[in-house]
C-alpha positions in Angstrom: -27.2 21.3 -29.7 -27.9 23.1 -26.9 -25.6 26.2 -25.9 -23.3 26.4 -22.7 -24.4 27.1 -19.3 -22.7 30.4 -18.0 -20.2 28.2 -15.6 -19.3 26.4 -19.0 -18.4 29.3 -20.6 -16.8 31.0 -17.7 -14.5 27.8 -17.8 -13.8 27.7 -21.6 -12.6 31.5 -21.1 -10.6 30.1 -17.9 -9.0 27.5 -20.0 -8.3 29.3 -23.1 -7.1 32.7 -21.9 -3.3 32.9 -22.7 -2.0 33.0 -19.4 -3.5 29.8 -18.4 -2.2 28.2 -21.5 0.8 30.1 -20.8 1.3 28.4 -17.1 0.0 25.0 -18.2 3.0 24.7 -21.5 5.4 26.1 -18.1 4.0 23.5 -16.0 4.2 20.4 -18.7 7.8 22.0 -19.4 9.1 21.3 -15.7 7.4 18.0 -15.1 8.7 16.7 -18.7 11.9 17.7 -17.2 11.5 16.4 -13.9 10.8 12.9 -15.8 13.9 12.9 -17.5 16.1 13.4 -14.6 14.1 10.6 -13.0 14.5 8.4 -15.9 18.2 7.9 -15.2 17.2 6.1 -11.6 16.4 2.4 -12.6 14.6 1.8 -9.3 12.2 4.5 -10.2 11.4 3.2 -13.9 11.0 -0.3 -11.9 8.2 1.5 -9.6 6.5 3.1 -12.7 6.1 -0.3 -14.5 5.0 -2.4 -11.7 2.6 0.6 -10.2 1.7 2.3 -13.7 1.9 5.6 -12.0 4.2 8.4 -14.1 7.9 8.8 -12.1 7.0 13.0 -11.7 3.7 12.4 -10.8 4.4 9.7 -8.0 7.4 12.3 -7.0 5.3 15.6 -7.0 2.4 13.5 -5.2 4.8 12.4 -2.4 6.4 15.7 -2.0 2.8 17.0 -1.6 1.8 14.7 0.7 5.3 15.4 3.0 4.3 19.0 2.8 0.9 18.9 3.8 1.6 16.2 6.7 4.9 18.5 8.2 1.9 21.3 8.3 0.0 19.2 10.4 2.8 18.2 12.9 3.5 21.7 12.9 -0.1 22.2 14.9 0.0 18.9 16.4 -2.5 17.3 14.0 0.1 14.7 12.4 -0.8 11.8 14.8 -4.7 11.7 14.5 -4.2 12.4 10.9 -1.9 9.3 11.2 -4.8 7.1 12.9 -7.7 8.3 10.6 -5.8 7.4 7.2 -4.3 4.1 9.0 -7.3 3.1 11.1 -10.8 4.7 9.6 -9.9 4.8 5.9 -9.5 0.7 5.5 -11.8 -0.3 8.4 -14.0 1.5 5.6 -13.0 -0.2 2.6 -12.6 -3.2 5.1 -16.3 -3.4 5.4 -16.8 -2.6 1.4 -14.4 -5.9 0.2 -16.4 -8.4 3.3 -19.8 -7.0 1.1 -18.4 -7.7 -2.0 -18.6 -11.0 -3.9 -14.8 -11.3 -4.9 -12.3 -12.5 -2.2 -9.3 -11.4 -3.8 -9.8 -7.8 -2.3 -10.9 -9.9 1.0 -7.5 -11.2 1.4 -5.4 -8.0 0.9 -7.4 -6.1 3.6 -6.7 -9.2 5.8 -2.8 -9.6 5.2 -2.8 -5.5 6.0 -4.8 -5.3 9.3 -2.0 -8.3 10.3 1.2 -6.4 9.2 -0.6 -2.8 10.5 -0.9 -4.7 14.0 2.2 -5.9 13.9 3.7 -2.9 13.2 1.8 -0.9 16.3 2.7 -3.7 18.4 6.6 -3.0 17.8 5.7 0.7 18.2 3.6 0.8 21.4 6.8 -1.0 22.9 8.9 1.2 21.9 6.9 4.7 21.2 8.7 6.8 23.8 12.3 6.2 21.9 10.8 6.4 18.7 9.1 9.9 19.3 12.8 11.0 20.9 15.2 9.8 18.5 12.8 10.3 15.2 11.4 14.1 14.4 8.2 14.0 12.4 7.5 10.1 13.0 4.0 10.1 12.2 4.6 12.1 9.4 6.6 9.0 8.0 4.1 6.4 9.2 1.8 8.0 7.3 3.1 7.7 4.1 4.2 4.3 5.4 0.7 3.2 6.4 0.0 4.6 2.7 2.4 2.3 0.8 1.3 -0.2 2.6 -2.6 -0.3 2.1 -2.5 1.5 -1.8 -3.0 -1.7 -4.5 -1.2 -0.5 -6.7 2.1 -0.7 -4.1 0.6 -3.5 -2.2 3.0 -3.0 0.7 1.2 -5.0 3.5 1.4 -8.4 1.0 5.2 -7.4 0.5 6.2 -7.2 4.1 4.0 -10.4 4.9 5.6 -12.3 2.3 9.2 -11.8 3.1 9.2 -10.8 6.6 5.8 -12.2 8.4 5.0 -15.3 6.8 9.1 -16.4 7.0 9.2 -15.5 10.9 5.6 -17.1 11.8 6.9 -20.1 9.6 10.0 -20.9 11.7 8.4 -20.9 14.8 5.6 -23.0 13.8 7.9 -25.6 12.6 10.0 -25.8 15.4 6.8 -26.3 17.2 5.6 -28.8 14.6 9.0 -30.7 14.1 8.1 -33.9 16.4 4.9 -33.9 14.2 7.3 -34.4 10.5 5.1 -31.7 9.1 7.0 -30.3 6.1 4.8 -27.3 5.8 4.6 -25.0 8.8 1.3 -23.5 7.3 -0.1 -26.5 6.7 -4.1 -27.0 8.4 -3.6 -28.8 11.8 -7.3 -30.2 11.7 -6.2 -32.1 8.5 -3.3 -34.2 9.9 -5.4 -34.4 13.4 -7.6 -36.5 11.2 -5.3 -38.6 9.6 -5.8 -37.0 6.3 -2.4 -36.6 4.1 -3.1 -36.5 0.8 -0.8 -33.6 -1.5 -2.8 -30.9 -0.2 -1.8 -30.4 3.1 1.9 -29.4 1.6 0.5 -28.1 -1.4 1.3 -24.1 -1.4 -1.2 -22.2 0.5 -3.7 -19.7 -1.6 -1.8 -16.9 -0.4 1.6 -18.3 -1.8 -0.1 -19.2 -5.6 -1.9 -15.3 -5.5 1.5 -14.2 -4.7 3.3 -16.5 -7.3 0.5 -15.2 -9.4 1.2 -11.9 -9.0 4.7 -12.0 -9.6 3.8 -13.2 -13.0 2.0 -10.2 -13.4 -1.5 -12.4 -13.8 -3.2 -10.9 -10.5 -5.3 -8.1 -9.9 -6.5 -6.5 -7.5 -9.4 -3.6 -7.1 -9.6 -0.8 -4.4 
């Protein structure tokens, strides 16, 4: 067996002097605690079974992230910090799930880039009353923009499902009702061609990945 490097040993002397053991039984005291006075919030246990992240450490996380980001608007830095984790960060991973073979991951970075336009659309109309009447905006559109693109939260597909997809459904069927389509997301170059079997009112992938989901039978990788 061979014996420890110096920076091993270094760290096993870190680790095992008594007042690191000391501050690490003080630190697993207060987050045990912190836990338990979670544990009485029901919406909070939901969030830790659906996103298999520990209430304290989704709550300490979030408070960290708050703090840093308020530093950052202190100097000015909160809105390009905004625009590299909401722009840069998934036009990266973007580019990862088109090289990939899967297509699940293909289809979450799709539905966000739609509700993360949307969203900037609404906000470049209305961005001089929203910096007025809301202090530290980017701040919260950061953390927004972070729920929103994280798989295990899978906030994009959330807000598509039951605010996108029911608004861009009603006016495509007003615009379709002369046509007796039934299903406003239904392929127009299928009933062009005369073609009506069950499919083109079947559910569309995105509504059985979703059903799927909910059953708790999806996946989906970062």
């Amino acid at each position: 067996m061979a014996a420890p490097t110096q920076s091993q040993q270094i760290k096993q002397n870190f680790l095992n002097h008594p007042y690191t053991q000391q501050a690490s039984r003080f630190a697993t005291g207060q987050v045990n605690a912190l836990d338990a006075e979670l544990n009485r919030y029901p919406l909070l246990r939901n969030i830790e079974q659906q996103t298999k992240v520990p209430k304290a450490y989704g709550v300490l996380a979030l408070a960290a992230s708050a703090v840093v980001l308020i530093f950052f608007n202190m100097f000015g830095l909160a809105q390009p910090v905004s625009n590299l984790i909401g722009w840069a960060l998934p036009a990266y991973l973007s580019v990862q799930a088109i090289e990939s073979p899967q297509s699940n991951d293909d289809k979450q970075w799709l539905t966000y880039w739609v509700v993360f336009g949307s969203l900037n659309l609404a906000e470049s109309l209305g961005v001089r009353a929203i910096l007025y009447w809301v202090p530290m905006y980017f701040v919260f559109k950061t953390l927004f923009t972070i729920w929103l693109m994280l798989p295990a939260t899978r906030g994009a597909e959330t807000l598509y499902y039951h605010v996108l997809r029911p608004v861009i459904g009603n006016v495509k069927q007003k615009s379709q009702s002369t046509t007796g389509q039934t299903n406003p997301f239904a392929k127009d170059s299928a009933a062009a061609s005369g073609f009506n079997p069950a499919g083109t009112t079947a559910p569309s992938s995105f509504e059985r990945e979703w059903a799927s989901h909910l059953a708790g039978t999806t996946g989906y990788r970062y």
